[in-house]
N, CA, C and O atoms as a printed pandas DataFrame, in Angstrom:
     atom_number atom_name residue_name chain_id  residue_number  x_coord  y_coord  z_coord
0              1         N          UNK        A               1   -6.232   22.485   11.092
1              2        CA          UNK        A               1   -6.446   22.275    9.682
2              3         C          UNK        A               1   -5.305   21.435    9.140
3              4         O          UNK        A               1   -4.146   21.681    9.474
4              5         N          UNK        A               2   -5.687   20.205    8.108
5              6        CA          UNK        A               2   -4.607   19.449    7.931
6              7         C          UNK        A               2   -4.411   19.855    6.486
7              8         O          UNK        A               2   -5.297   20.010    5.646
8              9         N          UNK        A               3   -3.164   19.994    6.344
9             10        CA          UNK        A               3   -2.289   19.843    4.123
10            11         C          UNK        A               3   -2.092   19.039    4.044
11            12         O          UNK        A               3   -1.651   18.340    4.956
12            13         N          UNK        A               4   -2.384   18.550    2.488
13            14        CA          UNK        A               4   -2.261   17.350    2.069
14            15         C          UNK        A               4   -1.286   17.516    1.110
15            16         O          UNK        A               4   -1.670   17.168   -0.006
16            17         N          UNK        A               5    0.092   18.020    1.175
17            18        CA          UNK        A               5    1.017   19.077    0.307
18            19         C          UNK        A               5    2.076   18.083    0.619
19            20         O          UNK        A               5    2.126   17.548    1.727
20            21         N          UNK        A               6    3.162   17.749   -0.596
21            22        CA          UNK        A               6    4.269   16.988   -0.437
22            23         C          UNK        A               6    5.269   18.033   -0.293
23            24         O          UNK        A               6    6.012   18.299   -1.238
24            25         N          UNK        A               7    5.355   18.740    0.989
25            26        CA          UNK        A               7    6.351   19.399    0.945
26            27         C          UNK        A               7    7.532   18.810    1.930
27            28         O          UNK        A               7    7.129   18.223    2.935
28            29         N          UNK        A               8    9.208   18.933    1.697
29            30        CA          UNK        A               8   10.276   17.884    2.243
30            31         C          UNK        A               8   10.195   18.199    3.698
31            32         O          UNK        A               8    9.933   19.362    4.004
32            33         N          UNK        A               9   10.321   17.613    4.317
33            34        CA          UNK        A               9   10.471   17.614    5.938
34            35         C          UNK        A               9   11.575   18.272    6.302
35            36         O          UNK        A               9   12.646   17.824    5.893
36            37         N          UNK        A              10   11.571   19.303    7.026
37            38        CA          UNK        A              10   13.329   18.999    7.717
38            39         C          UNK        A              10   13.711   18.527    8.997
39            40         O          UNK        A              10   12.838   18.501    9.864
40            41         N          UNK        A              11   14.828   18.157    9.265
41            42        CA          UNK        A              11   15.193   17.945   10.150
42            43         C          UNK        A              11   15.082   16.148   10.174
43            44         O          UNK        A              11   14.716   15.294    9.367
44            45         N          UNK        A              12   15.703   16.152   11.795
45            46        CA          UNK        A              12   15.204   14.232   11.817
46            47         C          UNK        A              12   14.252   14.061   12.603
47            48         O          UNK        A              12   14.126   14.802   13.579
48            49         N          UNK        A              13   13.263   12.915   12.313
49            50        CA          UNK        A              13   11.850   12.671   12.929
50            51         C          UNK        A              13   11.912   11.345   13.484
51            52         O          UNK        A              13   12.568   10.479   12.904
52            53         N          UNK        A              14   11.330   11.117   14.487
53            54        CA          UNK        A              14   11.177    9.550   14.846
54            55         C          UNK        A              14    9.857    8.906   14.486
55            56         O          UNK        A              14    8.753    9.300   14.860
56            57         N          UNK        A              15   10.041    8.156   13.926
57            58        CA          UNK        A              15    8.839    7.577   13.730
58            59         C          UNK        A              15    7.465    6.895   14.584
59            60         O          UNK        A              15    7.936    5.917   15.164
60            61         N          UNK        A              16    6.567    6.951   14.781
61            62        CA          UNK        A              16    6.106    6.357   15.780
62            63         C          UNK        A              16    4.354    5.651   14.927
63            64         O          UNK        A              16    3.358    6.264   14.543
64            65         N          UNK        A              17    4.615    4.498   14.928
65            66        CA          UNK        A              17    3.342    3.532   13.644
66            67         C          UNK        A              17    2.381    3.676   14.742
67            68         O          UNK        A              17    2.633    3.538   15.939
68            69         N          UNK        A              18    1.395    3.932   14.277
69            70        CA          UNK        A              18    0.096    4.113   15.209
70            71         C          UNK        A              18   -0.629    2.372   15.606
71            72         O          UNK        A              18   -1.383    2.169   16.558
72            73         N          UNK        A              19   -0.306    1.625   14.917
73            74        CA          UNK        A              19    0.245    0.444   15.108
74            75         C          UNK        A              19    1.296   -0.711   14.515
75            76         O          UNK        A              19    2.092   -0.493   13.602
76            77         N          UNK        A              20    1.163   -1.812   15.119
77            78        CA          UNK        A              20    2.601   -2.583   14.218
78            79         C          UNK        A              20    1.527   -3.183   13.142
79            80         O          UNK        A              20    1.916   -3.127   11.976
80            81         N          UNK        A              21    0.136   -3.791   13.378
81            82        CA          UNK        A              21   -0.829   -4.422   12.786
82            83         C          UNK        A              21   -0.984   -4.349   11.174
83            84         O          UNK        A              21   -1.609   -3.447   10.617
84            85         N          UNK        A              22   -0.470   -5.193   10.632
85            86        CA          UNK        A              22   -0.813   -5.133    9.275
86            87         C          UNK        A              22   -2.133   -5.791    7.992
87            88         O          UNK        A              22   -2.304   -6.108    6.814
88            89         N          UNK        A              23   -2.923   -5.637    9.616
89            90        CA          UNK        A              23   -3.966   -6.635    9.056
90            91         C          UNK        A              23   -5.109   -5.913    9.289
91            92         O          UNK        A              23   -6.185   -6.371    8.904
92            93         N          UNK        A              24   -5.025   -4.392   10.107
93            94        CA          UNK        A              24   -6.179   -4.090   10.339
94            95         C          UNK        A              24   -6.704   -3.014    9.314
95            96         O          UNK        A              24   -6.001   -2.303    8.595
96            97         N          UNK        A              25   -8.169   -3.036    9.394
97            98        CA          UNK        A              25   -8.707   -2.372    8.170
98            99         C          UNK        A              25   -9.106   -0.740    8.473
99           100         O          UNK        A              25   -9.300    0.208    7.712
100          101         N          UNK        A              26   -9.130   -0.862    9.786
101          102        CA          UNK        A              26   -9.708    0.481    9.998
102          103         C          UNK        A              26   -8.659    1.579   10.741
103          104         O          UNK        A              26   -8.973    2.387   11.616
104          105         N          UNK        A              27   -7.409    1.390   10.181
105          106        CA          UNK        A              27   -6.359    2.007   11.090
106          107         C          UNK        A              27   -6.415    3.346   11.754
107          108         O          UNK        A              27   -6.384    4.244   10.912
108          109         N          UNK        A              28   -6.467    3.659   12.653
109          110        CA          UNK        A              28   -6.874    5.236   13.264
110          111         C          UNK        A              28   -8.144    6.079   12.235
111          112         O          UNK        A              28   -8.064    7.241   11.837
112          113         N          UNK        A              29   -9.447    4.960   11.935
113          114        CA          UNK        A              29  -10.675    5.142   12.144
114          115         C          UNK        A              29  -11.332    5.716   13.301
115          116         O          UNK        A              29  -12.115    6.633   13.547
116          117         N          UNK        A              30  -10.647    4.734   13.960
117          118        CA          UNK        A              30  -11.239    5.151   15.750
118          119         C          UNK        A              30  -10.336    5.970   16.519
119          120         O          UNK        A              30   -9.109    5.996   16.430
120          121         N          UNK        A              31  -11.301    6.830   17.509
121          122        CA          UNK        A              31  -10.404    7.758   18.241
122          123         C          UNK        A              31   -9.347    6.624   18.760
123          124         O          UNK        A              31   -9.640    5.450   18.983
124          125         N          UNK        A              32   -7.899    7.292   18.923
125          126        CA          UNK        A              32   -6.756    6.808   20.019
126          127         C          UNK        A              32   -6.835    7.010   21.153
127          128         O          UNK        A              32   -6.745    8.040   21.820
128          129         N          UNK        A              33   -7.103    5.462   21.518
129          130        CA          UNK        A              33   -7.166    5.232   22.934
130          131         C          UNK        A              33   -6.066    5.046   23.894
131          132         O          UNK        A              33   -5.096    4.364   23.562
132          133         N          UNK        A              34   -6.139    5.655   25.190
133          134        CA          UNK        A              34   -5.075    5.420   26.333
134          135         C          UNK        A              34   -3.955    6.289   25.957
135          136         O          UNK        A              34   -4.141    6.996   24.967
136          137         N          UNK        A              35   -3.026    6.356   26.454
137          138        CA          UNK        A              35   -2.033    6.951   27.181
138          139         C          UNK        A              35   -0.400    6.895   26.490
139          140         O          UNK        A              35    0.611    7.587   26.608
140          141         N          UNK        A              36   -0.828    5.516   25.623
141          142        CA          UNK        A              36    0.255    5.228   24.875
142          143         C          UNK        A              36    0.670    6.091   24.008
143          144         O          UNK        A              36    1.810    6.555   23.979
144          145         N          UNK        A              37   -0.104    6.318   23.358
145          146        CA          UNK        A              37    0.773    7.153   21.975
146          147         C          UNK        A              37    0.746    8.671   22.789
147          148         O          UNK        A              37   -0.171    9.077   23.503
148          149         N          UNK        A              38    2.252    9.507   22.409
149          150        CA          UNK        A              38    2.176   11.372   22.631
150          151         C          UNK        A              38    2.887   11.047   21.140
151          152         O          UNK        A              38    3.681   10.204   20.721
152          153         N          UNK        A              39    2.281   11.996   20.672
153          154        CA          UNK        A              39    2.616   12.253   19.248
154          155         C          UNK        A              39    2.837   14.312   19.253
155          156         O          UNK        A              39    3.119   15.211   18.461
156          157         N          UNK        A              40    2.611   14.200   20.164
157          158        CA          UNK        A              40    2.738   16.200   20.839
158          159         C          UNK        A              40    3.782   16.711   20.573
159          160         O          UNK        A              40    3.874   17.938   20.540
160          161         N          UNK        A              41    4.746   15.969   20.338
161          162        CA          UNK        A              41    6.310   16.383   20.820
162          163         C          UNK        A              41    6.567   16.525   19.128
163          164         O          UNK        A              41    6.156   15.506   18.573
164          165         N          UNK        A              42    7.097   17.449   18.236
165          166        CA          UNK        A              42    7.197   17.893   16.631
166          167         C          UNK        A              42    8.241   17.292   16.253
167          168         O          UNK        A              42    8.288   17.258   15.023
168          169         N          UNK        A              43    9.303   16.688   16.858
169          170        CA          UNK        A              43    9.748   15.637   16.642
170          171         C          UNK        A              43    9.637   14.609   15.823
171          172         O          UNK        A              43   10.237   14.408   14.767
172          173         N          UNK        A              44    8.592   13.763   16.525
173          174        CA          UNK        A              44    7.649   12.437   15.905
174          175         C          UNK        A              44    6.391   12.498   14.877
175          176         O          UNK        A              44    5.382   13.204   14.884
176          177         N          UNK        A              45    6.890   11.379   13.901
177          178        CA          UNK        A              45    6.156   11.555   12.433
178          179         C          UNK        A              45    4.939   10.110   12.830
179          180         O          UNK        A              45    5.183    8.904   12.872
180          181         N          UNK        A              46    4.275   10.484   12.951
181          182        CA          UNK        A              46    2.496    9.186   12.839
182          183         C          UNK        A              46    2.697    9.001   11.617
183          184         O          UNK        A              46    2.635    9.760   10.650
184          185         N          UNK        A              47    3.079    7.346   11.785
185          186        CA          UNK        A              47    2.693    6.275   10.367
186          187         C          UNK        A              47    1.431    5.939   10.461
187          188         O          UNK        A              47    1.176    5.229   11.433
188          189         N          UNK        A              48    0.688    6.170    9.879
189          190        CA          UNK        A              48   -0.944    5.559    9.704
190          191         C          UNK        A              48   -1.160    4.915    8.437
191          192         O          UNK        A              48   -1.112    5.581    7.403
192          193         N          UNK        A              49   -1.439    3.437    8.419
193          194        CA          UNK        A              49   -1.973    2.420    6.945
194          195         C          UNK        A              49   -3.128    2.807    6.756
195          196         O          UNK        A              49   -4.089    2.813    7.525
196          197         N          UNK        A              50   -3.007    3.227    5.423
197          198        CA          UNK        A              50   -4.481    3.692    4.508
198          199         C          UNK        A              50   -5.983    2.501    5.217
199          200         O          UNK        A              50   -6.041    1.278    5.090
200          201         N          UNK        A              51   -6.830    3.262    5.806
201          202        CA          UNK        A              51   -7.798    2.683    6.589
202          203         C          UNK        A              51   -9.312    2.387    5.418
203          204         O          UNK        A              51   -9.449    2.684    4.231
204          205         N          UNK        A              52   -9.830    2.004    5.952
205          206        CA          UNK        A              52  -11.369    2.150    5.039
206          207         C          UNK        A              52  -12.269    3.188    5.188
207          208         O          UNK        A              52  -13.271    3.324    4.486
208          209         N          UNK        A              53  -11.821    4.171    6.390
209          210        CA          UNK        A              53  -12.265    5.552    6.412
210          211         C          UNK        A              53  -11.412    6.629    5.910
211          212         O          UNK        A              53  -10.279    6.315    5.546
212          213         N          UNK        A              54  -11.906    8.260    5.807
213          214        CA          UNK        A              54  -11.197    9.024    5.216
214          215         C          UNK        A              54   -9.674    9.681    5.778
215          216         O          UNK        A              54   -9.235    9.467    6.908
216          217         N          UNK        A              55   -9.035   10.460    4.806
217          218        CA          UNK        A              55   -7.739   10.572    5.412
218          219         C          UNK        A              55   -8.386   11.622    6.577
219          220         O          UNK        A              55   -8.089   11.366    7.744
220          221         N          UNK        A              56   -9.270   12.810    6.311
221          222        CA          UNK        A              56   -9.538   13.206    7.673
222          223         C          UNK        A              56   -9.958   12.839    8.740
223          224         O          UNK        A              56   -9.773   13.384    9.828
224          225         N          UNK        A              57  -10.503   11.974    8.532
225          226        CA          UNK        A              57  -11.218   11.107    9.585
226          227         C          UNK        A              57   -9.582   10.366   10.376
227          228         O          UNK        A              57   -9.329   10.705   11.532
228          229         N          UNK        A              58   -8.837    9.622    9.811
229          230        CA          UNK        A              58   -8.389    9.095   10.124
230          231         C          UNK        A              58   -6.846   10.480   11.146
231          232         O          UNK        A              58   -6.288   10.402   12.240
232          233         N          UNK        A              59   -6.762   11.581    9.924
233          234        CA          UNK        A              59   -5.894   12.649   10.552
234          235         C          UNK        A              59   -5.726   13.848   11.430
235          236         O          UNK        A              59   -4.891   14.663   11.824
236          237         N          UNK        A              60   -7.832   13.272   11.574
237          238        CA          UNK        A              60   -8.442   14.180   12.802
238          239         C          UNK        A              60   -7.824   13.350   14.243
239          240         O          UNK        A              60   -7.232   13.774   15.235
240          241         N          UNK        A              61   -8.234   12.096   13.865
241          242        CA          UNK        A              61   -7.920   11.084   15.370
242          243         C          UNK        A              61   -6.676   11.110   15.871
243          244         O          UNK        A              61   -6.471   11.255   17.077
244          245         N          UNK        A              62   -5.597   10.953   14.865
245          246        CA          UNK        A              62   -4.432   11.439   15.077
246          247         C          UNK        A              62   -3.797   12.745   15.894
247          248         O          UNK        A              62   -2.872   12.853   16.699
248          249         N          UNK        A              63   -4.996   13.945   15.139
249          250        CA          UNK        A              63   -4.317   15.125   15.699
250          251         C          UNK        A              63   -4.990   15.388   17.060
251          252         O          UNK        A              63   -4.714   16.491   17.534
252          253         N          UNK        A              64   -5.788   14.636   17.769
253          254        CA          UNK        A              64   -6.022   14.405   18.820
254          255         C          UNK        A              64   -5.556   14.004   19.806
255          256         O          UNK        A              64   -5.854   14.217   20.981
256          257         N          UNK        A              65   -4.610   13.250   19.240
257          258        CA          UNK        A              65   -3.237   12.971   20.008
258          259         C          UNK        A              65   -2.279   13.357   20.075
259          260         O          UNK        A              65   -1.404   12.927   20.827
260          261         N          UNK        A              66   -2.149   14.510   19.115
261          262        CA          UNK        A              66   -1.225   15.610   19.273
262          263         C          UNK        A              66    0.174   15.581   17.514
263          264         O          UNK        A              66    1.144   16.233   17.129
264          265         N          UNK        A              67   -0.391   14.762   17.192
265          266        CA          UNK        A              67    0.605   14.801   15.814
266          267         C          UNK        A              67   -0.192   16.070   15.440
267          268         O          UNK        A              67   -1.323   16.545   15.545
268          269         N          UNK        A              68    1.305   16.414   14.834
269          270        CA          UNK        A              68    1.411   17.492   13.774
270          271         C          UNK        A              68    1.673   16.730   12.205
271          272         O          UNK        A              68    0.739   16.615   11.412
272          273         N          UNK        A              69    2.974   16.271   11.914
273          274        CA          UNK        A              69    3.231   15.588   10.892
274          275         C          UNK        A              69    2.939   14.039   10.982
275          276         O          UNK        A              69    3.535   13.326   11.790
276          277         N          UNK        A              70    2.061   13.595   10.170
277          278        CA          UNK        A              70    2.365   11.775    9.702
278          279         C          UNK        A              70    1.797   11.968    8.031
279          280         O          UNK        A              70    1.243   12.766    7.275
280          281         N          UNK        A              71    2.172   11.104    8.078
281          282        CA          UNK        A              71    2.130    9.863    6.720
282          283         C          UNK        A              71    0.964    8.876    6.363
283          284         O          UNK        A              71    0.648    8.153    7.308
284          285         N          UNK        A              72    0.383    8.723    5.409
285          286        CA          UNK        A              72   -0.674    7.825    5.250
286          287         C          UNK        A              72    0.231    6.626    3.951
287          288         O          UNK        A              72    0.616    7.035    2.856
288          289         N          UNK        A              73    0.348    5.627    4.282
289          290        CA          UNK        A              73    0.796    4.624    3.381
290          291         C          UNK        A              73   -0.224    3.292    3.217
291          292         O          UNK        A              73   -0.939    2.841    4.111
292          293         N          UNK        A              74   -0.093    2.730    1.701
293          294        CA          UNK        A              74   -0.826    1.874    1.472
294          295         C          UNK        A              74    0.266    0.060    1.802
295          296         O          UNK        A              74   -0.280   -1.030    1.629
């Protein structure tokens, strides 16, 4: 289940952008493919750019890859 709650983080996080692409429209629309991203480790914060699908949609695909915490920015 994902919160959509601004509550402060603690600790330090590494960031990890689900891509560098600033051009794409459908950003983690689509399931994450391959091997690249572990987002498992509570550590690392998923940057995801506001997509043309929903934030669940987009924070389901994510948590499929194992994020706990990211960020949706426009």
């Amino acid at each position: 289940m994902f919160s959509m709650s601004q509550s402060p983080i603690e600790g330090t996080l590494t960031t990890l952008a689900i891509s560098n692409s600033t051009t794409i429209v459908d950003h983690a629309c689509n399931p994450l493919l391959g091997d690249t991203l572990n987002l498992s480790e509570k550590e690392k914060l998923a940057v995801i750019r506001r997509g043309t699908c929903t934030f669940v949609q987009q924070l389901t695909n994510a948590g499929v890859k194992g994020t706990n915490t990211a960020i949706i920015f426009e």
